[in-house]
C-alpha positions, 0 to 999 in steps of 0.5 A: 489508449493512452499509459504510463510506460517505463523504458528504463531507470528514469525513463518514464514515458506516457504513450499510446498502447493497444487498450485492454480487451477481455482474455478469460471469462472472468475479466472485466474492463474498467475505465480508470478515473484516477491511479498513482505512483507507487513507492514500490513503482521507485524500485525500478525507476532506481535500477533496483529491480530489472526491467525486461523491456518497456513495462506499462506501470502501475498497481493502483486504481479505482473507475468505472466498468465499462465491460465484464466477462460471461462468468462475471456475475458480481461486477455490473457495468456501470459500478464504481469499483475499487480492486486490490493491487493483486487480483484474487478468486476470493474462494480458494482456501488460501483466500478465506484463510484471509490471504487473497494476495497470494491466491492460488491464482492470483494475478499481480495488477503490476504486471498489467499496469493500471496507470492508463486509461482503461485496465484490465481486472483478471477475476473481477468478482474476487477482485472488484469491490463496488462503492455504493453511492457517489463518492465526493471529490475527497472520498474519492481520493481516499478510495484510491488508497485503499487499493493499496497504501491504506490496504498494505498499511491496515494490514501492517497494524494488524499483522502486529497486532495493534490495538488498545492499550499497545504502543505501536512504533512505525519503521518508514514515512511514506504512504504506508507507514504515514496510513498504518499510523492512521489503522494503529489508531482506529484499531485503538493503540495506546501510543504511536510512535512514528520514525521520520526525520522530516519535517513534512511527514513529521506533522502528516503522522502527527494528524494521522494519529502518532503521539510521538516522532523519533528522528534516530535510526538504526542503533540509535532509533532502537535506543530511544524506542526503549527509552520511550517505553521503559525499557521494553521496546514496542509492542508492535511494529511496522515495517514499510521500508523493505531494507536491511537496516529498516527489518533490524530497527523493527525488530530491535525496537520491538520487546520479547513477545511483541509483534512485528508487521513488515510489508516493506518489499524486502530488498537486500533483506537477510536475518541472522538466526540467532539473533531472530531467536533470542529476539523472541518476535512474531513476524508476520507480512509480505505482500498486503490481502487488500481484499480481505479488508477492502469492505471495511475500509470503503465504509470508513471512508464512505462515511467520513471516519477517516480520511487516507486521501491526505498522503497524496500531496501532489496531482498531476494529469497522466501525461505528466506522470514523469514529472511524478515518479521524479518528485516522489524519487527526489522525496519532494512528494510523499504520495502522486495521484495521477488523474484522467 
């Protein structure tokens, strides 16, 4: 089958691979009708993150299943399915804690890679949620966020606890914090402060939901965050950069006894104690449970209550998934849906 395969810092190739089979008795095989690049996916195609040899890349998914394992109860061949970008049991007490990213046995979709024809879902039924209906063109494409970028950015509102009557300030204008504005505001924030400085993002946060833009960083961004509140700096706030200088404009743009939610993956990332005490924050974050939110979100999406698919800015077929992943390096592409 055909699959996008990293050799190297910029070095993204599209090659024949040898296609999935079942390996445990809870796997199933789905045909991937559309996958994307990740801005995660950038951390190695940067030299960021080591590559140990030619990696299938890609996390993100949605298809069709062509076959299920014999203790695949759930999952039925044929389903049109959508999985998080982290496979789960969805019964351990990690999992019905809410947290099924980091189940007890939880298996990383990245170190599988979906950008391919066909993947491999390692505990299928924890993983897979089945869509009912025919999704249209557009509804599809928003299914395919909620895998990850509308998933991680759900949770980031949440883990800040966004909600009515809250302003809510959002570190970082890619996929996730362009779709955490858009889960601030269906959780009901009073005001929507979004941290971009450019133009295109700028209007995308605006249709999504942000009241405001501050263009600032660092500092100065904490500064007009307080001059925007009164003083008192955000109630909650999202971090979706994962950078020394993005954690600290978080943290110092939110006040005493607010709350910050980070699923930016932190590189680089250290927190002086004193200054995290006196700071009087909650942090909460990491690695999104997509799952727990997944039944939800594919309802709002079925239903057209919103739209997350807006943030892919740029379709290509697989075979030009290069071309992709140096667009969205280059920032000439917000979010790259790669088709089959």
């Amino acid at each position: 089958m055909r699959a996008v395969v990293m050799h190297a810092p910029g070095d993204v190739r599209v090659e024949e691979i040898e296609a999935p089979m079942i390996v445990e008795p809870t796997d199933a095989i789905i045909r991937v009708t559309a996958t994307c690049v990740c801005g995660s996916d950038l951390w190695p195609y940067r030299g960021i993150e080591e590559l140990k040899g030619p990696t299938p890349m890609g996390h993100e998914y949605v298809g069709v299943v062509e076959q299920v394992g014999p203790d695949v109860n759930d999952i039925k061949v044929g389903d049109f399915v959508v999985g998080s970008f982290v496979a789960s049991d969805n019964t351990c007490e990690i999992c019905e804690a809410g947290f099924q990213s980091r189940c007890i046995h939880q298996v990383m979709m990245g170190s599988i890679g979906t950008q391919s024809e066909y993947a491999r879902i390692p505990l299928a039924d924890g993983t897979l949620v089945t869509v009912r209906g025919e999704p249209t063109e557009r509804q599809a494409r928003s299914l395919l966020t909620a895998s990850d970028v509308l998933g991680t950015g759900w949770f980031a509102a949440v883990a800040a606890e966004a909600g009515p009557g809250k302003t809510v300030a959002v570190v970082g204008d890619g996929a996730v914090g362009l779709l955490a504005i858009l889960a601030a505001r269906q959780l009901g924030a009073e005001r929507i402060i979004a941290m971009s400085r450019h133009a295109d993002r700028q209007a995308l946060a605006t249709q999504l939901g942000a009241t405001d833009i501050v263009e600032e960083r660092g500092d100065a961004g904490i500064a007009k965050i307080k001059e925007l509140t009164g003083g008192y700096g955000a109630h909650s706030t999202v971090e979706a950069v994962g950078t020394q200088e993005s954690m600290m404009q978080a943290i110092g743009a939110t006040r005493p006894g607010g709350h910050v939610g980070y699923v930016g993956v932190s590189h680089g990332v250290e927190l002086d104690g004193m200054n995290l005490f006196f700071a009087t924050v909650s942090l909460l974050g990491g690695p999104a449970p997509v799952r727990r939110f997944l039944p939800e979100l594919i309802d709002l999406i079925m239903t057209d209550q919103i739209d997350p698919g807006i943030v892919f800015d740029l379709t290509l077929p697989l075979e030009d998934a290069a071309a992709g992943y140096q667009a969205m390096d280059e920032r000439r592409a917000t979010k790259v849906l790669l088709t089959l």
